[in-house]
Structures are given as structure tokens and as C-alpha cells.
DRENLOMI-195111 format. One record per residue: residue number from 1; x, y, z of N, C-alpha, C in turn. Coordinates in steps of 0.05 Angstrom, whole numbers, plus 32768, in hexadecimal, padded with zeros to 4 digits. Each point is the difference from the previous one (the first is absolute). Example, Ala and Ser with C-alpha at 12.3 -4.5 7.8 and 13.67 -1.06 7.14 Angstrom:
BEGIN
<lopa num="1" n_xx="8108" n_yy="7F8E" n_zz="809C" ca_xx="7FEE" ca_yy="8018" ca_zz="8000" c_xx="8012" c_yy="8018" c_zz="8000"/>
<lopa num="2" n_xx="7FF9" n_yy="8015" n_zz="7FF2" ca_xx="8010" ca_yy="8018" ca_zz="8001" c_xx="7FF1" c_yy="8016" c_zz="800E"/>
REM end
This chain:
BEGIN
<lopa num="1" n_xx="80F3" n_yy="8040" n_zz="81D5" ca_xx="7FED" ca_yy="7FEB" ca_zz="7FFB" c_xx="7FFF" c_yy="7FF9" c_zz="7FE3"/>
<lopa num="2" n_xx="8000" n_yy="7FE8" n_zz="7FF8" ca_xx="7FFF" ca_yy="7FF8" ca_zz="7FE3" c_xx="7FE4" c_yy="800A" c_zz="7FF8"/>
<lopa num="3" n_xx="7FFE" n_yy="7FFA" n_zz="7FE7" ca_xx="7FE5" ca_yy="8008" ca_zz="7FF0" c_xx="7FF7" c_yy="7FE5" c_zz="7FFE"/>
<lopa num="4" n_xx="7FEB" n_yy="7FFF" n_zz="7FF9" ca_xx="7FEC" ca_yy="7FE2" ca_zz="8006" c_xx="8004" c_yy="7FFD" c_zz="7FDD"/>
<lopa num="5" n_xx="7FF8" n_yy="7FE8" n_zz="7FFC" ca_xx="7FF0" ca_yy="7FF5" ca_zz="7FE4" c_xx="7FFA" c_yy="8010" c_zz="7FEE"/>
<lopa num="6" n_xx="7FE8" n_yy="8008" n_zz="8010" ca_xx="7FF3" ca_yy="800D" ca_zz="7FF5" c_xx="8003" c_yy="8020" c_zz="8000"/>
<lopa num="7" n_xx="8007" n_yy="8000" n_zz="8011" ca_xx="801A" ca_yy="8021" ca_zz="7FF5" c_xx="8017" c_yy="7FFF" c_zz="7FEB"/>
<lopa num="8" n_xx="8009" n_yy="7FF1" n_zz="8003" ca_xx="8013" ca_yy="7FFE" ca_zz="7FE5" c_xx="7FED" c_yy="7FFF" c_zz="7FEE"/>
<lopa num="9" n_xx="7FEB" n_yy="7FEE" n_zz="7FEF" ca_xx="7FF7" ca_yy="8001" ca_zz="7FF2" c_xx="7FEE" c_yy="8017" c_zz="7FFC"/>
<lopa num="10" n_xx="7FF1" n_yy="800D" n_zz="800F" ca_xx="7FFB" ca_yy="801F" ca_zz="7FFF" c_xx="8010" c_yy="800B" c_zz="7FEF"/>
<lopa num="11" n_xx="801C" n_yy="800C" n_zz="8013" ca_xx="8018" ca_yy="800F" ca_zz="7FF6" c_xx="8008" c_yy="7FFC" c_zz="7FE0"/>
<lopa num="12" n_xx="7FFE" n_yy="7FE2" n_zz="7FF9" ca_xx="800A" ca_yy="7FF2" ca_zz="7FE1" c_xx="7FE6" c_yy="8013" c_zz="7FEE"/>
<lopa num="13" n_xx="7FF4" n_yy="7FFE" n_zz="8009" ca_xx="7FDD" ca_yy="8003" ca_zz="7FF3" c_xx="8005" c_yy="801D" c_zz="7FF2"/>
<lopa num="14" n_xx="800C" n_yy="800D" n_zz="8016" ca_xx="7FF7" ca_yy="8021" ca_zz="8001" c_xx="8018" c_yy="800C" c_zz="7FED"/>
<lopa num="15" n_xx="801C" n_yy="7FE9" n_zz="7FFF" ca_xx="8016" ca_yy="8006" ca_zz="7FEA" c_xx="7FF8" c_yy="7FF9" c_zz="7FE9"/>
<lopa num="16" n_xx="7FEF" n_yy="7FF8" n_zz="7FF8" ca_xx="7FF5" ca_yy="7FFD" ca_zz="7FDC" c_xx="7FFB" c_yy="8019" c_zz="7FF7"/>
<lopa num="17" n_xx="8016" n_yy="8008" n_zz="7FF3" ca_xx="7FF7" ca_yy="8010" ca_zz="7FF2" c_xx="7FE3" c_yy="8008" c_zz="7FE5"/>
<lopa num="18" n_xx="7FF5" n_yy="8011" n_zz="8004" ca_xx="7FEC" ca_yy="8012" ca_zz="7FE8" c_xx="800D" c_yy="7FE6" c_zz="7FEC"/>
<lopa num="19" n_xx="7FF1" n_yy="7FF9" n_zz="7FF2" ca_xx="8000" ca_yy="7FF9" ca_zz="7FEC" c_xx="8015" c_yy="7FDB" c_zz="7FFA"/>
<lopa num="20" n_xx="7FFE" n_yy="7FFA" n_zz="8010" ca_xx="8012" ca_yy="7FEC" ca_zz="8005" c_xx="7FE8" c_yy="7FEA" c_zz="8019"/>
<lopa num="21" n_xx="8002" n_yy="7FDF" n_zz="7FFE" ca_xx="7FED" ca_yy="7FF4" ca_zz="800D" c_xx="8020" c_yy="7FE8" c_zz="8012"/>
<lopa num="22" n_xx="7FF1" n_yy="7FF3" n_zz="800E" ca_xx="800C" ca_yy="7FE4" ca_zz="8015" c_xx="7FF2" c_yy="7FE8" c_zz="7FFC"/>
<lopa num="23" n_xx="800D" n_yy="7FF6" n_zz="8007" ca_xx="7FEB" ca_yy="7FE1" ca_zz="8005" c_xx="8000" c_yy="7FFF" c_zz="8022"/>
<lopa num="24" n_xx="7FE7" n_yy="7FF1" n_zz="7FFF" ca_xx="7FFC" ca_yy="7FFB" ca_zz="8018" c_xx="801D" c_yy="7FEC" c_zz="8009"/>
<lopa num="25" n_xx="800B" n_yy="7FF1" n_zz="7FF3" ca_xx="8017" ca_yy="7FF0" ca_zz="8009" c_xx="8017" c_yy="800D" c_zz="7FFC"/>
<lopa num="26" n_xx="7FFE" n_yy="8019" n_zz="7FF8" ca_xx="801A" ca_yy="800C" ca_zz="8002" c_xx="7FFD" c_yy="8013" c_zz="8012"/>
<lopa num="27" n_xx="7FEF" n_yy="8008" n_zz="800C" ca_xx="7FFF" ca_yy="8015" ca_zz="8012" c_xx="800B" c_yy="7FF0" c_zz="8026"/>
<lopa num="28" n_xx="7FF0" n_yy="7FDC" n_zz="7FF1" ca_xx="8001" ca_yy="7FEA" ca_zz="801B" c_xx="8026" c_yy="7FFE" c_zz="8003"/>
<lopa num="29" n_xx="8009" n_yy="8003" n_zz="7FE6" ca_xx="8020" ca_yy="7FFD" ca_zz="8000" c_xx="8015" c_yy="8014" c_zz="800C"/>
<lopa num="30" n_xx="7FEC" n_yy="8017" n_zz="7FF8" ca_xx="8010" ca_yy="8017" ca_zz="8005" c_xx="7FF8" c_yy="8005" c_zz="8027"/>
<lopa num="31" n_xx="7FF0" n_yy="7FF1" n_zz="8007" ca_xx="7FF3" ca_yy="8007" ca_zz="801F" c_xx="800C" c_yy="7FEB" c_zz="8010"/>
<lopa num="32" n_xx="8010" n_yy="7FEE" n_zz="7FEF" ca_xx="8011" ca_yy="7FEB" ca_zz="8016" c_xx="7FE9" c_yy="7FE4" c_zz="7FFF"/>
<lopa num="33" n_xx="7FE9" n_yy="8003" n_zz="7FF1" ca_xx="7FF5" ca_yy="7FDA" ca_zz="8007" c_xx="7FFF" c_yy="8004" c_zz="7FDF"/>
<lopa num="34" n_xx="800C" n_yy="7FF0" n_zz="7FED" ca_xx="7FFC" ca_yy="7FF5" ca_zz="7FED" c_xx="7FE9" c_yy="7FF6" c_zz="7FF0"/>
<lopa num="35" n_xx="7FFF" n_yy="7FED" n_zz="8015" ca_xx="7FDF" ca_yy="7FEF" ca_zz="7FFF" c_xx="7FE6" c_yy="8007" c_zz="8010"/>
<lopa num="36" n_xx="7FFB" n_yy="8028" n_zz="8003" ca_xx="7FEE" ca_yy="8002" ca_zz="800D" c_xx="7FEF" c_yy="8012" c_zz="7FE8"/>
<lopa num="37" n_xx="7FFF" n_yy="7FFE" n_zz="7FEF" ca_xx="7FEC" ca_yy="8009" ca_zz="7FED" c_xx="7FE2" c_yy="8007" c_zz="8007"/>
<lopa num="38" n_xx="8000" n_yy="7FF3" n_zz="8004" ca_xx="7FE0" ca_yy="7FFB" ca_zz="800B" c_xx="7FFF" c_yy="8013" c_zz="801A"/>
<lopa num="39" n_xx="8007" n_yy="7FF9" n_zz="800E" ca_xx="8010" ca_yy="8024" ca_zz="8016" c_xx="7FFA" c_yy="8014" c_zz="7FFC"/>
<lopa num="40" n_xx="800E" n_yy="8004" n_zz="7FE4" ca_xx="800A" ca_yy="8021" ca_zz="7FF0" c_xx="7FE2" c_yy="7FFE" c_zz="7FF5"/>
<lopa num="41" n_xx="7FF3" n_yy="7FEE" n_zz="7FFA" ca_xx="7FE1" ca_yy="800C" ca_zz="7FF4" c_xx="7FEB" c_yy="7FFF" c_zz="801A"/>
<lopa num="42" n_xx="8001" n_yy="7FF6" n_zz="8017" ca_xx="7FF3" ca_yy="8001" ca_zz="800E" c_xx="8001" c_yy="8029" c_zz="8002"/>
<lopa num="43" n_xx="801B" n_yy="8002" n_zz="8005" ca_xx="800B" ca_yy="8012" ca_zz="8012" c_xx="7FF3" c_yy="801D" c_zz="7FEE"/>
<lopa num="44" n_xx="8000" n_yy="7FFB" n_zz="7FE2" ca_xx="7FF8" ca_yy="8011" ca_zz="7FE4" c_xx="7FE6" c_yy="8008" c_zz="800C"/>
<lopa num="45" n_xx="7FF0" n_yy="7FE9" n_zz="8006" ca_xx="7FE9" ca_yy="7FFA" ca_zz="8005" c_xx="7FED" c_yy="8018" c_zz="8015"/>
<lopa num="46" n_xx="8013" n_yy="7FFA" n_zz="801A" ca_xx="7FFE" ca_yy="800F" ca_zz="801B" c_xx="8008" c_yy="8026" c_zz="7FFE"/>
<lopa num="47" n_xx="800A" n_yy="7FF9" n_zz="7FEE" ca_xx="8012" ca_yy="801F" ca_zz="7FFE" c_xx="7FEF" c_yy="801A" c_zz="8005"/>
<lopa num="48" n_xx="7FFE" n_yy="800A" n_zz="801E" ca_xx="7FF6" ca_yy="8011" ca_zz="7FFF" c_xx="8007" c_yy="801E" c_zz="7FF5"/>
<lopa num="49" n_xx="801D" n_yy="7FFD" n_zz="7FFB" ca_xx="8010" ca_yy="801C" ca_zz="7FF8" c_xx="7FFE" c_yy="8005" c_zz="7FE9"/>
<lopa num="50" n_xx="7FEB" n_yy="7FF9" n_zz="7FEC" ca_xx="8008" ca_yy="8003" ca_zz="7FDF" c_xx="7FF8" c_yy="8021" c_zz="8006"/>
<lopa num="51" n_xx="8004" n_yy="800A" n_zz="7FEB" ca_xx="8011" ca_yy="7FFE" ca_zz="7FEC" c_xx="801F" c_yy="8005" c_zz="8003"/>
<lopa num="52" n_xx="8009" n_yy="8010" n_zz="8017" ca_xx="801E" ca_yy="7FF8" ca_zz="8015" c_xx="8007" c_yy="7FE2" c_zz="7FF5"/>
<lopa num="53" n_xx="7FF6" n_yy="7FF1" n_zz="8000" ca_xx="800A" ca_yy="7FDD" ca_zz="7FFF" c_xx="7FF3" c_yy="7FFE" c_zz="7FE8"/>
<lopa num="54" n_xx="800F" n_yy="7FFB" n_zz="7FEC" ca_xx="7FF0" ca_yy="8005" ca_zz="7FE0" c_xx="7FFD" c_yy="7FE8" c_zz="7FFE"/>
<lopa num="55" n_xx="7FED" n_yy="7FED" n_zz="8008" ca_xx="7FF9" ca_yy="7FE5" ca_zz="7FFC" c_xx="7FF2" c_yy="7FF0" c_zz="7FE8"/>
<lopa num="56" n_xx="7FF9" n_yy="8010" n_zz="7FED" ca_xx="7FF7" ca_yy="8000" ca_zz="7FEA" c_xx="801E" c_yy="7FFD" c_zz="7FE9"/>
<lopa num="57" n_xx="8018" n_yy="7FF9" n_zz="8009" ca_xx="8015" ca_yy="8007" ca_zz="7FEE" c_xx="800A" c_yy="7FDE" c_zz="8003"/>
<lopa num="58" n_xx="7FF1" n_yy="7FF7" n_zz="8015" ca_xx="8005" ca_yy="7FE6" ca_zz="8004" c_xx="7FFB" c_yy="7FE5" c_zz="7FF1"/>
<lopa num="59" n_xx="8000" n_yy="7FF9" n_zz="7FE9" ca_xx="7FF3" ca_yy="7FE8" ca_zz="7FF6" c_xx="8010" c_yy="7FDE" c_zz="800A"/>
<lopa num="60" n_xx="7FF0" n_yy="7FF1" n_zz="7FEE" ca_xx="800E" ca_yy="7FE4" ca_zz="8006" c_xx="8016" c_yy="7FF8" c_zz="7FEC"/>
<lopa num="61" n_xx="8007" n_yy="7FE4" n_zz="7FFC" ca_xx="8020" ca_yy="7FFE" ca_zz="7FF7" c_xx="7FF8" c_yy="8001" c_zz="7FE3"/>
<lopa num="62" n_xx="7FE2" n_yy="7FFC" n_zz="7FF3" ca_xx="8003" ca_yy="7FFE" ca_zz="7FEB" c_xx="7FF8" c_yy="8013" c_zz="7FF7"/>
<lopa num="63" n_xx="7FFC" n_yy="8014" n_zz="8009" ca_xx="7FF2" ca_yy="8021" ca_zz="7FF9" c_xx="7FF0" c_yy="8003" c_zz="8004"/>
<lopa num="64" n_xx="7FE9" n_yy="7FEE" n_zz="8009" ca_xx="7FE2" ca_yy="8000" ca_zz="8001" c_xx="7FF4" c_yy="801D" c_zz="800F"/>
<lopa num="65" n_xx="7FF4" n_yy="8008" n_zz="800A" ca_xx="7FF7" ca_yy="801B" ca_zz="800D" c_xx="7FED" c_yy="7FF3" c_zz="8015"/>
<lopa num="66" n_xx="8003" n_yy="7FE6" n_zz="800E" ca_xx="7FE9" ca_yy="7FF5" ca_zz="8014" c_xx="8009" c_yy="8018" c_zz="801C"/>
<lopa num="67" n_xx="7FEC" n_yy="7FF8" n_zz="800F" ca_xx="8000" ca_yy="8006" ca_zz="8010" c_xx="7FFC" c_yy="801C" c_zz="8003"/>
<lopa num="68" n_xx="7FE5" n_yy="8009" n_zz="8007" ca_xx="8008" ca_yy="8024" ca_zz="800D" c_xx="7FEC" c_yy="8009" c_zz="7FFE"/>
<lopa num="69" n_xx="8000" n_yy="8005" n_zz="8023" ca_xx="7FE9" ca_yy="800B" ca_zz="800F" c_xx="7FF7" c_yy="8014" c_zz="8005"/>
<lopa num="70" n_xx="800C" n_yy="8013" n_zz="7FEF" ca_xx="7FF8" ca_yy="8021" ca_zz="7FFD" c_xx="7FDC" c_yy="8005" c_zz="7FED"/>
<lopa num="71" n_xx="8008" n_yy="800C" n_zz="8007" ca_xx="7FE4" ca_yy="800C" ca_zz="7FF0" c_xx="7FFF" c_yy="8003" c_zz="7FE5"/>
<lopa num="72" n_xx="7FE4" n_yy="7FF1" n_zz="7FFB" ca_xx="800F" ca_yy="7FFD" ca_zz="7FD7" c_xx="800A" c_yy="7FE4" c_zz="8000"/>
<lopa num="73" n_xx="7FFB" n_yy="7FF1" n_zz="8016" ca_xx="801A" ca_yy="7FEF" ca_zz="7FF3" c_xx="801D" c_yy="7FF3" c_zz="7FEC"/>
<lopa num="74" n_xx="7FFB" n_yy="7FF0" n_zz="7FF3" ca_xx="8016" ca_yy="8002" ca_zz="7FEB" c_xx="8004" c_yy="800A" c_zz="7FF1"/>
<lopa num="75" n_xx="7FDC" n_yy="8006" n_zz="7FF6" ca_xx="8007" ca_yy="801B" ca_zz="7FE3" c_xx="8007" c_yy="8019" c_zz="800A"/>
<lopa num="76" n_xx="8007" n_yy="8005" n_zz="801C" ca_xx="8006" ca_yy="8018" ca_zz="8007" c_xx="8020" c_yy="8003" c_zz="7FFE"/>
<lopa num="77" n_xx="8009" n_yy="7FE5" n_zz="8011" ca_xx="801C" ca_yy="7FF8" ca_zz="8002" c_xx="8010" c_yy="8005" c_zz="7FE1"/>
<lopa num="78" n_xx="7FED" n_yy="7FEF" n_zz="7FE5" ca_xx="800C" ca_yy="8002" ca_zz="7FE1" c_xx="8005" c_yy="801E" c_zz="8005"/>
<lopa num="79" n_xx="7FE8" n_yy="8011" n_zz="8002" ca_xx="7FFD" ca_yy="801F" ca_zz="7FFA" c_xx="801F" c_yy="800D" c_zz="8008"/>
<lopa num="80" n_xx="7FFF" n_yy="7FFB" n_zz="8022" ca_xx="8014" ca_yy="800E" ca_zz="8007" c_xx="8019" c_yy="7FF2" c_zz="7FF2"/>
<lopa num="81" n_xx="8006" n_yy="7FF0" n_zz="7FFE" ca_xx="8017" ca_yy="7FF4" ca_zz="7FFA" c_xx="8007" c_yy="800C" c_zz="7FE7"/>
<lopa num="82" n_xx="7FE5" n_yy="8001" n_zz="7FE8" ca_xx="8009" ca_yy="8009" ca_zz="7FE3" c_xx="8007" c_yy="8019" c_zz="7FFF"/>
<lopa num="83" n_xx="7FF6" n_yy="8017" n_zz="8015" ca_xx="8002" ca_yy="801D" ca_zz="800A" c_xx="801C" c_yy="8002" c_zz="8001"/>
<lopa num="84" n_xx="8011" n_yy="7FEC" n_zz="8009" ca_xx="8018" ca_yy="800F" ca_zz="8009" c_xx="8017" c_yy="7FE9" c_zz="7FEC"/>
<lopa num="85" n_xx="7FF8" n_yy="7FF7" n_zz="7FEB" ca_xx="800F" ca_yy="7FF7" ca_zz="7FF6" c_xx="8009" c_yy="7FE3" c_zz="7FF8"/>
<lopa num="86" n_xx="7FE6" n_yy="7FEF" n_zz="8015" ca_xx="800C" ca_yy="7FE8" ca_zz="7FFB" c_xx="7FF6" c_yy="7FF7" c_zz="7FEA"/>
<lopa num="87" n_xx="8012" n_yy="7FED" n_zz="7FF0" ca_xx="7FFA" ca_yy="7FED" ca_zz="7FE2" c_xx="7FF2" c_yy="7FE8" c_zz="8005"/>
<lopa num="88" n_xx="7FE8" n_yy="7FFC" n_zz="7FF8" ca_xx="7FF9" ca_yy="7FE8" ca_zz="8001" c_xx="7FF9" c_yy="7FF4" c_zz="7FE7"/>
<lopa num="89" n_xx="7FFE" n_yy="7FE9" n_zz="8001" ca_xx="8001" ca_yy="7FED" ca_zz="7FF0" c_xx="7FE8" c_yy="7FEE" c_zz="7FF9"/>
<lopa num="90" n_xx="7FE1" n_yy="8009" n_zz="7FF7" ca_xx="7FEC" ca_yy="7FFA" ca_zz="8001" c_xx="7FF7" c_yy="8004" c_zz="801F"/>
<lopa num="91" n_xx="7FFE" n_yy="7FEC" n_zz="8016" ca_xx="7FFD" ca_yy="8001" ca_zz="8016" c_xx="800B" c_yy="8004" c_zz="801A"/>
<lopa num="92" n_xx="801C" n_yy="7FFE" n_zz="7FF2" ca_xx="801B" ca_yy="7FF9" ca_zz="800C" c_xx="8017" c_yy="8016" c_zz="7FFD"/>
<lopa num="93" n_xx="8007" n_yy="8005" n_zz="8011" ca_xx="8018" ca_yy="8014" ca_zz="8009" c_xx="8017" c_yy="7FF9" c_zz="7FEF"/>
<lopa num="94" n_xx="800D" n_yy="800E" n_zz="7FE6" ca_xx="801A" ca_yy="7FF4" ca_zz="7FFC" c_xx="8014" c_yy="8004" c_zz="800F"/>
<lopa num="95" n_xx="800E" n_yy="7FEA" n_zz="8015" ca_xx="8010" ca_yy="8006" ca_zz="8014" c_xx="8020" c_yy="8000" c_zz="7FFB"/>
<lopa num="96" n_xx="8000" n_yy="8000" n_zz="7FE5" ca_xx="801C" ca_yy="8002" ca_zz="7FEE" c_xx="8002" c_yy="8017" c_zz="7FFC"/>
<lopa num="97" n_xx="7FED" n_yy="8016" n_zz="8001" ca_xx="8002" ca_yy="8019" ca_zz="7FFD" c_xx="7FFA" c_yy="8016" c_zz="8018"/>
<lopa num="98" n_xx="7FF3" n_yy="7FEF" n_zz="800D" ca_xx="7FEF" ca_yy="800D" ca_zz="8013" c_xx="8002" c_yy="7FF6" c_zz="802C"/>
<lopa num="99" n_xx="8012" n_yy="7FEA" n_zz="7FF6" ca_xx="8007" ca_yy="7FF7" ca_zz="801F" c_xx="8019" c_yy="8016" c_zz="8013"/>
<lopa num="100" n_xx="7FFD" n_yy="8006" n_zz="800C" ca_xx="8018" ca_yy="8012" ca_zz="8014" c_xx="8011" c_yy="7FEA" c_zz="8006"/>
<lopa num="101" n_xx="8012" n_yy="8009" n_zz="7FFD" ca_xx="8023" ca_yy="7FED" ca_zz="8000" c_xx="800C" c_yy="801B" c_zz="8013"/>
<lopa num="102" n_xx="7FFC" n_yy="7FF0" n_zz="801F" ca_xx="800A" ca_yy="8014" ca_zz="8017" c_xx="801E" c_yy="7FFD" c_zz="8000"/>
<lopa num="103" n_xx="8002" n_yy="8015" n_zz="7FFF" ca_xx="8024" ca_yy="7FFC" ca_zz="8000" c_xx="8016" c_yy="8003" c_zz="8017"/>
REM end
């Protein structure tokens, strides 16, 4: 049986490495819909498996840190994110340093 949508995008989620982030449109690229962004953050959103599904590693195309429904919300999301290494850039994720380039 194939994996759904939203299984692939799970699976993409859970390959980000510690210290390394996605975009929601690259995770939509890497899951087979391009143009389902909005998807991949719904899906961030729903995620019952954190911390298994590290959904907090997820930002948008311009680095921003929206979105995230954990506890703490975003200042939790900065927290964890700066914990394990990611660079940001005032508010913003530097994704020149800091984006996973799946290989």
C-alpha cells in the first residue's frame, strides 16, 4: 500500500536532522505536491507524534518561525531550535546556513 500525503510528509519531517530546519514548501516538494504548503503546515499543526515528528524544525520560505502549536508556543519553537544549533538572524532562521539540503 502506498503511503498517503501525509505520510510522506511525516516521514520527510522526522529526516531533519538535530540541528538543521525545512520549509514547509520543501518538505510539500519532497512529499510529491509542490504546491501543498499549506498541507505541510496544516499537517505541523495536527502532529500528534512530536517529539518522534520534530515539527518545530519546520519554518516558512523566508525563515520566519510562524506557526507552532506546542506548548510555549514560538518562543518555545526559537528555544528549541537555538538548543540544537539553529542560526538565526534577528527573527529569522539563516537558511544559508541552517536549511537541510536532503541528499
Amino acid at each position: 500500500m502506498k503511503n498517503s500525503f501525509k505520510d510522506k510528509v511525516y516521514e520527510f519531517c522526522r529526516a531533519i536532522p538535530k540541528g538543521k530546519v525545512a520549509t514547509y514548501g520543501q518538505i510539500a516538494r519532497l512529499a510529491g505536491k509542490p504546491k501543498a504548503g499549506r498541507a505541510v503546515g496544516l499537517f505541523m499543526r495536527i502532529n500528534s507524534d512530536a517529539p518522534h515528528t520534530p515539527c518545530h524544525r519546520v519554518v516558512a520560505a523566508d525563515g520566519s518561525l510562524n506557526g507552532y502549536s506546542g506548548q510555549g508556543g514560538l518562543a518555545s519553537k526559537r528555544k528549541m531550535l537555538l538548543k540544537e544549533g539553529i542560526i538565526l538572524r534577528g527573527s529569522l532562521v539563516d537558511l544559508l546556513r541552517s536549511q537541510w539540503k536532503k541528499s
